[in-house]
N, CA, C and O atoms as a CHARMM CRD file, in Angstrom:
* protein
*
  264
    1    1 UNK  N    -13.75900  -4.35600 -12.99100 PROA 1      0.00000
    2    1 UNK  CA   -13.86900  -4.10000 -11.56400 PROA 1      0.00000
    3    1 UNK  C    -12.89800  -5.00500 -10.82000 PROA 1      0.00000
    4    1 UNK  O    -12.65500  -6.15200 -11.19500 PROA 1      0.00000
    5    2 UNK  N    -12.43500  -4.51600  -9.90300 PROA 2      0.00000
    6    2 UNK  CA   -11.49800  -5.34300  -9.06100 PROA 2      0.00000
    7    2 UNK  C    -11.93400  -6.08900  -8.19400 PROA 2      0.00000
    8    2 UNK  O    -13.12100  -5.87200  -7.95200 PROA 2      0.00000
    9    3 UNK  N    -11.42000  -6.99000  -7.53900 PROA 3      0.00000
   10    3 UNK  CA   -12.08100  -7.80300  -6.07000 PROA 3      0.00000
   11    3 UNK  C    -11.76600  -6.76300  -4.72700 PROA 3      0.00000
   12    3 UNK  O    -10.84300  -5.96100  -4.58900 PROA 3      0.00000
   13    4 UNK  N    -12.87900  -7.09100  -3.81100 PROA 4      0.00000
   14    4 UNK  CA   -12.78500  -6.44000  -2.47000 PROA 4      0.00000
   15    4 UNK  C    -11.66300  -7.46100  -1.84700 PROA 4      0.00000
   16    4 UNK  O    -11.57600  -8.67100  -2.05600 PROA 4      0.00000
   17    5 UNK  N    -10.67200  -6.48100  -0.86800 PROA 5      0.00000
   18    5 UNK  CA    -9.85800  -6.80200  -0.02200 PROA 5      0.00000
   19    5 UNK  C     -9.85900  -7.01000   1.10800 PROA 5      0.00000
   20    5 UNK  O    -10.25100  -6.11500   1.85700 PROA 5      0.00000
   21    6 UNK  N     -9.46700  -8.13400   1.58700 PROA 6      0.00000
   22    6 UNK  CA   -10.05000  -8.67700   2.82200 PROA 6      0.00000
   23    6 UNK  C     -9.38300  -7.62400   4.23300 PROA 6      0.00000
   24    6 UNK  O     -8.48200  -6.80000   4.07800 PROA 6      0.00000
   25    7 UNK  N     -9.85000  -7.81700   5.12000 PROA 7      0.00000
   26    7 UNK  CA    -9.95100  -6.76800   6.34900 PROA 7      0.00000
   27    7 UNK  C     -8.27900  -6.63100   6.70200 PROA 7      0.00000
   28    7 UNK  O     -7.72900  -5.53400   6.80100 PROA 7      0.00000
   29    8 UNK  N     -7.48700  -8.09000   6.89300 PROA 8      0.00000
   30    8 UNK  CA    -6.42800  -8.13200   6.91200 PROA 8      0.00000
   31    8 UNK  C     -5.19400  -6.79200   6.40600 PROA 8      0.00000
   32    8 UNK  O     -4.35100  -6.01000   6.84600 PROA 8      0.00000
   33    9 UNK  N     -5.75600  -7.19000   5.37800 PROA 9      0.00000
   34    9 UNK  CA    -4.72000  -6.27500   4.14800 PROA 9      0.00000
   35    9 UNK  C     -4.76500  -4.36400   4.24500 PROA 9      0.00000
   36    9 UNK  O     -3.99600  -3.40300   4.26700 PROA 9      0.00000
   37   10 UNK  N     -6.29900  -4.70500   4.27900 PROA 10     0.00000
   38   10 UNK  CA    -6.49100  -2.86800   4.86900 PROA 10     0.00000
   39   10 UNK  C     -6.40700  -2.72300   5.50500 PROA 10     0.00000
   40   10 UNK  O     -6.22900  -1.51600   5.33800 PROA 10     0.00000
   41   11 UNK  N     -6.28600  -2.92300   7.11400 PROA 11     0.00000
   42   11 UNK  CA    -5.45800  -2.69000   8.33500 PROA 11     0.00000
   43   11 UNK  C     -4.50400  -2.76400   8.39900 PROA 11     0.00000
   44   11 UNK  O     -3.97100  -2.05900   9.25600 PROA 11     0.00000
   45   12 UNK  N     -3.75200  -3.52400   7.67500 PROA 12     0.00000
   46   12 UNK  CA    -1.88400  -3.49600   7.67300 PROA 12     0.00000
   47   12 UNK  C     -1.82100  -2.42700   6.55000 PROA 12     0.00000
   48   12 UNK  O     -0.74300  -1.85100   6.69600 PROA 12     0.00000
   49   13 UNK  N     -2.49600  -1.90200   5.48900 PROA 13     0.00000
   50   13 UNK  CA    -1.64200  -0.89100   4.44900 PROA 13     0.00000
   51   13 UNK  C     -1.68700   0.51900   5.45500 PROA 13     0.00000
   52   13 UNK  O     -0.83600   1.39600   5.59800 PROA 13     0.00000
   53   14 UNK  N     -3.46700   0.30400   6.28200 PROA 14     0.00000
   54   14 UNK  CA    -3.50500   1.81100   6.77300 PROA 14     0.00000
   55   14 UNK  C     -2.68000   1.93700   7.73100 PROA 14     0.00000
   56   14 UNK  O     -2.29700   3.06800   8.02800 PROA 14     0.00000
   57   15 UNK  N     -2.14200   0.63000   8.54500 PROA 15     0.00000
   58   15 UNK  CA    -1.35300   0.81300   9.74500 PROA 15     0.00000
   59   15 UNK  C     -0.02000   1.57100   8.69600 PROA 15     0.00000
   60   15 UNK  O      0.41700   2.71000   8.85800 PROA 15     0.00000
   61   16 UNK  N      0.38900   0.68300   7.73700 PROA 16     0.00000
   62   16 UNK  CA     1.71700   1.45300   7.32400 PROA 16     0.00000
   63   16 UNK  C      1.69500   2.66000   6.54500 PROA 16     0.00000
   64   16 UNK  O      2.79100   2.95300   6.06800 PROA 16     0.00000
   65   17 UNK  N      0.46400   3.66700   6.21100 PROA 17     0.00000
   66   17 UNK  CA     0.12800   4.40000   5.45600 PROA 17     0.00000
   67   17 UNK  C      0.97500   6.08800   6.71500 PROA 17     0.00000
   68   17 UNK  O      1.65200   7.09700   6.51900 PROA 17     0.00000
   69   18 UNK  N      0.17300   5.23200   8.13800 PROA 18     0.00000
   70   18 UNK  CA     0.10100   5.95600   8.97600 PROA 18     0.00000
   71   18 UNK  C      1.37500   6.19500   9.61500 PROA 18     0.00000
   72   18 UNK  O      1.54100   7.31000  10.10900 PROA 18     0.00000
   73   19 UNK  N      2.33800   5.30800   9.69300 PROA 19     0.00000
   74   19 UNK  CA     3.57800   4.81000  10.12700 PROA 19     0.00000
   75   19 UNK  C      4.50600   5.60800   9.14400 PROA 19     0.00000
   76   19 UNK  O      5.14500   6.62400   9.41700 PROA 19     0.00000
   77   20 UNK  N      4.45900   5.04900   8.13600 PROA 20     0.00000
   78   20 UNK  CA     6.05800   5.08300   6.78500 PROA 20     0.00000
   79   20 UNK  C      4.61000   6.46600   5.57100 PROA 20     0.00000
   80   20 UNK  O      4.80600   6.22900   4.38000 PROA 20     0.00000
   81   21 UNK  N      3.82500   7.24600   5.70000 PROA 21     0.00000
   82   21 UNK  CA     3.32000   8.09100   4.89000 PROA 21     0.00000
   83   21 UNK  C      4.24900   8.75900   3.88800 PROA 21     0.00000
   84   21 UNK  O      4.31400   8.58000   2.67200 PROA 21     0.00000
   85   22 UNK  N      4.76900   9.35700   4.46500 PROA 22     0.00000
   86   22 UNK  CA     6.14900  10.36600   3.65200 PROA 22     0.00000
   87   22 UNK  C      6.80100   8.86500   2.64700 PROA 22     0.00000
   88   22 UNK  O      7.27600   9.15100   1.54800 PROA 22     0.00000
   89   23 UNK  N      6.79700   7.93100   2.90400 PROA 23     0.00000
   90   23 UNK  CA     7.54400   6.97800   1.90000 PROA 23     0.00000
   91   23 UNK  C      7.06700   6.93700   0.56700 PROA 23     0.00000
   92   23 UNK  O      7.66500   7.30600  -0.44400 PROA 23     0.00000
   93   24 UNK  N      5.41000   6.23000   0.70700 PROA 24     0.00000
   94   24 UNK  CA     4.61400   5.83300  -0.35200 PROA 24     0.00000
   95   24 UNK  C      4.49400   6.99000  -1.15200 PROA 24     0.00000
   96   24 UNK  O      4.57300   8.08200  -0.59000 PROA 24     0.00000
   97   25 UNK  N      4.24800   6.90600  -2.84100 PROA 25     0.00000
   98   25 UNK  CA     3.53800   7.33300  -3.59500 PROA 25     0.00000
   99   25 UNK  C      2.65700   7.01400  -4.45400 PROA 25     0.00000
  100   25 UNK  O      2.43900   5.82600  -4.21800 PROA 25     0.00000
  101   26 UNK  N      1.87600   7.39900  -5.48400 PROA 26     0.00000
  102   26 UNK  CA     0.73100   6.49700  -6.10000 PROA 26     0.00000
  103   26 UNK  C      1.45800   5.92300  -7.47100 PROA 26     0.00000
  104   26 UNK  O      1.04800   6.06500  -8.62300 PROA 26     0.00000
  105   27 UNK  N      2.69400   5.20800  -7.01200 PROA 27     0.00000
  106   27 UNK  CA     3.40600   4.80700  -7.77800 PROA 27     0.00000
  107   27 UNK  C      3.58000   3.25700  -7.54900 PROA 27     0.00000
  108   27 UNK  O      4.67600   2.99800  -7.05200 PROA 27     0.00000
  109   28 UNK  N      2.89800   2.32200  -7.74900 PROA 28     0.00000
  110   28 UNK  CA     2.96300   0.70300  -7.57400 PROA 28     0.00000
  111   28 UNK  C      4.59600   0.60500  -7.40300 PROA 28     0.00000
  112   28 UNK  O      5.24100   0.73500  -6.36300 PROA 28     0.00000
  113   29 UNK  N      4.91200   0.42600  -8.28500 PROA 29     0.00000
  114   29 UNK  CA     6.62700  -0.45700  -8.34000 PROA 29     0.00000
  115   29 UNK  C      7.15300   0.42200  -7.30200 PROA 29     0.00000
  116   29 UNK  O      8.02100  -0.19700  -6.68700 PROA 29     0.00000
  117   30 UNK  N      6.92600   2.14500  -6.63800 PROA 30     0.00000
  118   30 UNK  CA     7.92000   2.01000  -6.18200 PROA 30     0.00000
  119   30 UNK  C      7.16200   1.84700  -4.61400 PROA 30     0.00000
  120   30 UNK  O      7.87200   1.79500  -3.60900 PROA 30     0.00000
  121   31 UNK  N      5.81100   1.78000  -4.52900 PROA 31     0.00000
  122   31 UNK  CA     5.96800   1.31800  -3.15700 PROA 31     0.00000
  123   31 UNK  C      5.50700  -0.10800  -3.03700 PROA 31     0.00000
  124   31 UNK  O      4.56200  -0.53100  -2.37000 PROA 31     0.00000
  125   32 UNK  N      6.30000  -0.74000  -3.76300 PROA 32     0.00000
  126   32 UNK  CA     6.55800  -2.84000  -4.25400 PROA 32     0.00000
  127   32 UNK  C      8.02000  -2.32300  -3.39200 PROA 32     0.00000
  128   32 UNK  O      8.16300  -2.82100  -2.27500 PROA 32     0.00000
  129   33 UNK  N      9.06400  -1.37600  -3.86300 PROA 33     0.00000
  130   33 UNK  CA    10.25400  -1.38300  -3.06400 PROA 33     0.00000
  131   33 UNK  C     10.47200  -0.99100  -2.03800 PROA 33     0.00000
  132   33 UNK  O     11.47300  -1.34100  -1.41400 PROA 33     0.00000
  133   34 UNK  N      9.26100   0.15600  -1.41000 PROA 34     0.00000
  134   34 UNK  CA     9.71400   0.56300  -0.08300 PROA 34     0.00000
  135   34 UNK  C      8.66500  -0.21700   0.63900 PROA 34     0.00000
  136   34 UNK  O      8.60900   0.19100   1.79900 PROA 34     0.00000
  137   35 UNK  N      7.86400  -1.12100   0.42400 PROA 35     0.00000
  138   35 UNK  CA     7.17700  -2.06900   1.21700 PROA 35     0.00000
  139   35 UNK  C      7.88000  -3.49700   1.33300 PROA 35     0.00000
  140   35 UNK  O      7.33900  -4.34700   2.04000 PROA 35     0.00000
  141   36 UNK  N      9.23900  -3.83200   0.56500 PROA 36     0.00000
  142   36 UNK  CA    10.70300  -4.38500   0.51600 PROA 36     0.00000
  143   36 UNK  C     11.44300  -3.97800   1.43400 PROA 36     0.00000
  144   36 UNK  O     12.01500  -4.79500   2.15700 PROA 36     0.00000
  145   37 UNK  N     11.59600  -2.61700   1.60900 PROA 37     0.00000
  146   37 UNK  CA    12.66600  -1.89900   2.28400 PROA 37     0.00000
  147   37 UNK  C     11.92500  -1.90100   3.90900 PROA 37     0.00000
  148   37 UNK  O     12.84000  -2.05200   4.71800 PROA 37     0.00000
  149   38 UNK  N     10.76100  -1.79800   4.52300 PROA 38     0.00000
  150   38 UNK  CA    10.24200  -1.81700   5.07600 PROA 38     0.00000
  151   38 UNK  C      9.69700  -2.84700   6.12700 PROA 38     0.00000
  152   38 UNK  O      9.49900  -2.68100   7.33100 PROA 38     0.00000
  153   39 UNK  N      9.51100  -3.94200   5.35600 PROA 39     0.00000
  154   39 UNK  CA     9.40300  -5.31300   5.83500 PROA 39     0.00000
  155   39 UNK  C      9.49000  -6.51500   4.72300 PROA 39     0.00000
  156   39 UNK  O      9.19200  -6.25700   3.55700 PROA 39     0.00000
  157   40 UNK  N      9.87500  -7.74500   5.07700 PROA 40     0.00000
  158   40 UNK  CA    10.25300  -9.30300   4.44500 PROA 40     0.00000
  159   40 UNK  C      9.11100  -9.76800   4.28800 PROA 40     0.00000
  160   40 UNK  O      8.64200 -10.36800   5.25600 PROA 40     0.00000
  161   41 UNK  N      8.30100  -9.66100   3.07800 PROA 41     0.00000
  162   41 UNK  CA     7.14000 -10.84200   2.85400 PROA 41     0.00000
  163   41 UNK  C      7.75800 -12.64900   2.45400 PROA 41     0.00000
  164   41 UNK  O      8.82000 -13.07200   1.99700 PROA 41     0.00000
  165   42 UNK  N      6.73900 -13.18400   2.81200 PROA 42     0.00000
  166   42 UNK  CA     6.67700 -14.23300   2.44400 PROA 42     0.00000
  167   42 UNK  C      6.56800 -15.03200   0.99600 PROA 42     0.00000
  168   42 UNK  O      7.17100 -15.90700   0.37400 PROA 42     0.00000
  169   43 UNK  N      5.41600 -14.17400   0.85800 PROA 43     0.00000
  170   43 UNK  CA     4.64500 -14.25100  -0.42200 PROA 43     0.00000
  171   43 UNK  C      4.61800 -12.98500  -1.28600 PROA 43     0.00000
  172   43 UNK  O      4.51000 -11.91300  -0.69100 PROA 43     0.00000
  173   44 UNK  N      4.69400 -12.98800  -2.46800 PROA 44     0.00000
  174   44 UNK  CA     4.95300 -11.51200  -3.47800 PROA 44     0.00000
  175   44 UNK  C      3.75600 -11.41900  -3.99000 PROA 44     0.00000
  176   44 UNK  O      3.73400 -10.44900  -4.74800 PROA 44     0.00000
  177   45 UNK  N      2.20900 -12.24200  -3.92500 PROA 45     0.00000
  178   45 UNK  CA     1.14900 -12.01600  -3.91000 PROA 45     0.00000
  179   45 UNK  C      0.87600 -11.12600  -3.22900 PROA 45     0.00000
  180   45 UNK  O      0.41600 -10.11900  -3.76800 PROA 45     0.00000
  181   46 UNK  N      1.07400 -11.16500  -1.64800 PROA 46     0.00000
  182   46 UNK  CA     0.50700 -10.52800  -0.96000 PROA 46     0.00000
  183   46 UNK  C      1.34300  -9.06200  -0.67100 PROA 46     0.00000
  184   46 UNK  O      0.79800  -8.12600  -0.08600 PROA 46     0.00000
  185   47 UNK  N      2.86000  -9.00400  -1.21200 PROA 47     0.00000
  186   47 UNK  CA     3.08300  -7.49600  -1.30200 PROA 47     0.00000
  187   47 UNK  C      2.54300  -6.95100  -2.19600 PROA 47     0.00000
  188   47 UNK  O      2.07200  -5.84400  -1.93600 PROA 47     0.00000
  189   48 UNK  N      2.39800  -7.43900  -3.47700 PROA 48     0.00000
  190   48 UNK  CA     1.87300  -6.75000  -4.79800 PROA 48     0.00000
  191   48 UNK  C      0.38100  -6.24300  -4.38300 PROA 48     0.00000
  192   48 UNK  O     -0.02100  -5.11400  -4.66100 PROA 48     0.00000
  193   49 UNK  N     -0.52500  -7.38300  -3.56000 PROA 49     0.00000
  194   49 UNK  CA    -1.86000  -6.87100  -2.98400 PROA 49     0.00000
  195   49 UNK  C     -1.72800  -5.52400  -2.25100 PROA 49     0.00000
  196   49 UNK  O     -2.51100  -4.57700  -2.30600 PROA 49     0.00000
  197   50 UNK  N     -0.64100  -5.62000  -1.58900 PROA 50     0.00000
  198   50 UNK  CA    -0.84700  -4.35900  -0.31400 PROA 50     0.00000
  199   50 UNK  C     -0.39900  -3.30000  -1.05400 PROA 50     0.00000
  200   50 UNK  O     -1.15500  -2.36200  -1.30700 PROA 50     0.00000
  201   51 UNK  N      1.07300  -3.33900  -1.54400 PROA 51     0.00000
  202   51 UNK  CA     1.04300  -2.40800  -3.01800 PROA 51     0.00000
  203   51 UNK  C      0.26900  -1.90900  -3.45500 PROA 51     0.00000
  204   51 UNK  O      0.29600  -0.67900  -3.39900 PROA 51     0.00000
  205   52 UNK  N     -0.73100  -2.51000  -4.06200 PROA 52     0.00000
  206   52 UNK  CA    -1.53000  -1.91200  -4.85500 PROA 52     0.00000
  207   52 UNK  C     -2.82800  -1.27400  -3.90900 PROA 52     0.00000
  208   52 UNK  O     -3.63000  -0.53900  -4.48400 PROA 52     0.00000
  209   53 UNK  N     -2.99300  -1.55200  -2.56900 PROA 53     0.00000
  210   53 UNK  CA    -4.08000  -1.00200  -1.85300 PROA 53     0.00000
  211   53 UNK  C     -3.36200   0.25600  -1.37900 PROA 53     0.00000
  212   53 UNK  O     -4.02700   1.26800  -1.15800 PROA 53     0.00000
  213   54 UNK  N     -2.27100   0.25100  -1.24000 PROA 54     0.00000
  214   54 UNK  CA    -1.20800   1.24100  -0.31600 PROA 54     0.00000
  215   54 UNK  C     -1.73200   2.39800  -1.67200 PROA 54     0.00000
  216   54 UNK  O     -2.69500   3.11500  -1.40000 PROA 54     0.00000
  217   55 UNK  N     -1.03900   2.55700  -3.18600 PROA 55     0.00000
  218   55 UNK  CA    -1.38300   2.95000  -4.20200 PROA 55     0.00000
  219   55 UNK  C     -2.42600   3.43500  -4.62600 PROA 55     0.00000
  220   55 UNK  O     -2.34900   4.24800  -5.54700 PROA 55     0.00000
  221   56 UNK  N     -3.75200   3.06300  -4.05700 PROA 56     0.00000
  222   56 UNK  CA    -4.85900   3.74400  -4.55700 PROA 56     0.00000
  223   56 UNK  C     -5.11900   4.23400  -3.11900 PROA 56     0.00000
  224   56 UNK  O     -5.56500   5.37400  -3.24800 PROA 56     0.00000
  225   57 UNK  N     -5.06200   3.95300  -1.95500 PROA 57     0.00000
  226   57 UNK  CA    -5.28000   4.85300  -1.27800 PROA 57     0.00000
  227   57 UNK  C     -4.38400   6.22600  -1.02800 PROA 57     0.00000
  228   57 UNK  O     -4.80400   7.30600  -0.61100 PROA 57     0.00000
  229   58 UNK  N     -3.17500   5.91400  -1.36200 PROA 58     0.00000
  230   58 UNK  CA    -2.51600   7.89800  -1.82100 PROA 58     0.00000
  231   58 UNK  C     -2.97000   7.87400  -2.66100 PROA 58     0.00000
  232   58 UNK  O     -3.40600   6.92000  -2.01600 PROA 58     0.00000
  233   59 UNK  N     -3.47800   7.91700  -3.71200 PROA 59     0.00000
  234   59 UNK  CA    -4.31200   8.55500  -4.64700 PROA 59     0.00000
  235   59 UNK  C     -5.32200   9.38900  -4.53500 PROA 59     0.00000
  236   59 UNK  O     -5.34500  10.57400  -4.86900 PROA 59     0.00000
  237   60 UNK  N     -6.57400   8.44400  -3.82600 PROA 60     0.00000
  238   60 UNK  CA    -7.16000   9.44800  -3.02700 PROA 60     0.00000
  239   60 UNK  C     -6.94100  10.52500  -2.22100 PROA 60     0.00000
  240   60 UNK  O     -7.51000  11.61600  -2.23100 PROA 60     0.00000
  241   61 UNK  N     -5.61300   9.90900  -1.16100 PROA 61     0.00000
  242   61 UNK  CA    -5.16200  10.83700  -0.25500 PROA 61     0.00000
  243   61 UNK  C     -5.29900  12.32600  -1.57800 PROA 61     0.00000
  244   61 UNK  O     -6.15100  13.21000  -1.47700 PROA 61     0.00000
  245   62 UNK  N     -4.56800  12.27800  -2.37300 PROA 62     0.00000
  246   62 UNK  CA    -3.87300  13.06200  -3.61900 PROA 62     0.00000
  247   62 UNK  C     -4.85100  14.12700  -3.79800 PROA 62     0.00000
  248   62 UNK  O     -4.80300  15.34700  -3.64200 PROA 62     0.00000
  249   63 UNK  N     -6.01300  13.07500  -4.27700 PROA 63     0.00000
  250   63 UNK  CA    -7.24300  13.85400  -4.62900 PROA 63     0.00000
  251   63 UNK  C     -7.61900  14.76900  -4.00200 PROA 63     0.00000
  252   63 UNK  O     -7.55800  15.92900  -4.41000 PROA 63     0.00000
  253   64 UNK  N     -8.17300  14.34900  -2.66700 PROA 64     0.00000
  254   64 UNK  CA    -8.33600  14.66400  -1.38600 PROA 64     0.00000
  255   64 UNK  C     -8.06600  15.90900  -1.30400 PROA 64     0.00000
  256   64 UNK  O     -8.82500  16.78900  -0.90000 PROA 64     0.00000
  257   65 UNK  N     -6.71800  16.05400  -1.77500 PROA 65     0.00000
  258   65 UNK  CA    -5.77200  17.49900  -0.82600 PROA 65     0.00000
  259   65 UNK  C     -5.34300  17.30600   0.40700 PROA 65     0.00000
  260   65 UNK  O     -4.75200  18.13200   1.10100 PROA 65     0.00000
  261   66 UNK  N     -5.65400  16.14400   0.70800 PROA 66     0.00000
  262   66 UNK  CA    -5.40800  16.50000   2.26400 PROA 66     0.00000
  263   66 UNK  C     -3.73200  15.83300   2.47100 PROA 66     0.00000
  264   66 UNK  O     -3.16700  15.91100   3.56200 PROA 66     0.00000
């Protein structure tokens, strides 16, 4: 099981989910590069975090259909 993500992180992936959509896919590494291309982190913890929240939420999206 994974750890829950703090409020921070899911308001900034959904803000950019909503923003840059057409970018992401449920592909980690490549939205590690267009969350690069997009904005300058500090820390590569915390892109790899949002990465990977950005990532499972198109997934769902996926599922979804919608």
């Amino acid at each position: 099981m994974g750890s829950v993500k703090n409020t921070a992180i899911k308001t900034l992936g959904k803000q950019l989910i909503s923003m840059y959509g057409e970018k992401f896919t449920d592909n980690f590494e490549k939205n590690k590069k267009v969350l690069e291309e997009i904005r300058r982190f500090k820390s590569k913890y915390i892109r790899n975090v949002l990465a990977g929240f950005i990532t499972r939420e198109m997934k769902k999206i996926k599922q979804s259909g919608v």
